[in-house]
N, C-alpha and C positions, 0 to 999 in steps of 0.2 A: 899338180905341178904348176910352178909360175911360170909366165909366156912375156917374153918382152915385145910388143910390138915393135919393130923399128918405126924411128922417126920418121915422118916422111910423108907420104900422097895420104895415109888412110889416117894418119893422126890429123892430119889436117882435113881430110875431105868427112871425119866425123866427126872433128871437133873433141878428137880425145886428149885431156889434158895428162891421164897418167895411163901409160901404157903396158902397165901391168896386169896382169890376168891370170886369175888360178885357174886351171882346167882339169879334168879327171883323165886320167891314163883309162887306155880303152882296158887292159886285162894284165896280168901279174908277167905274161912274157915281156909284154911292154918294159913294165915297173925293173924287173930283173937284169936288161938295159944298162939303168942307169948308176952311174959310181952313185954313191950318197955323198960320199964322202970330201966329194970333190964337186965345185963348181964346173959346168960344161956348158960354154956355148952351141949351138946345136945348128946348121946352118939353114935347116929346113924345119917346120912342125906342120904335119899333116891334120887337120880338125875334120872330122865328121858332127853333125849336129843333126839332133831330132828335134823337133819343137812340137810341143802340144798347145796345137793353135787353142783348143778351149780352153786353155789356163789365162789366155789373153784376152785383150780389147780386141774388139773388132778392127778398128784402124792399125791398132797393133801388128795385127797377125800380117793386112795386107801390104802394112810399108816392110816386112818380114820377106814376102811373099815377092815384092818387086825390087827388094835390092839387099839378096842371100848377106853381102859383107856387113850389115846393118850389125849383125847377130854377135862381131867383135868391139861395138861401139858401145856397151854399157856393162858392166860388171856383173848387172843381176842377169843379161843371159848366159851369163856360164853354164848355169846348171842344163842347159840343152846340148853342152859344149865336151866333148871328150875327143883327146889327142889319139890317134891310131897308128902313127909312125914318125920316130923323130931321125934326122940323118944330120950325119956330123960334118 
């Protein structure tokens, strides 16, 4: 599912130029949710994330480690990235 960052403190405090994000729906009730058919803004998205620190750099894992929001600042960690509740 795409995720709009709003504009704002974390676009700027990370330097994100496009604030789009695909991220995996935790499970099919999730999925079941959503119209398809229809664009919906969502006023809240809940993210849970895992990270497997040894897939990373060392310095990686620990600027991970000391500032959790890092983890919306680059595309490639999405895949540690799955949505668990979205509220309208």
């Amino acid at each position: 599912m795409e995720v709009e960052i709003e504009r704002g403190y974390y676009t700027k405090a990370y330097d994100i130029d496009d604030p789009v994000r695909t991220y995996a729906l935790s499970g099919k009730e999730l999925y079941d949710q959503i119209q398809l058919d229809e664009k919906t803004d969502y006023a809240g998205v809940t993210l849970k994330s895992v990270v497997h620190i040894r897939e990373l750099a060392s310095d990686e894992a620990e600027r991970l480690r000391m500032d959790p929001f890092l983890i919306i600042s680059d595309q490639k960690y999405s895949k540690y990235v799955e949505i668990i509740n979205l509220s309208k």
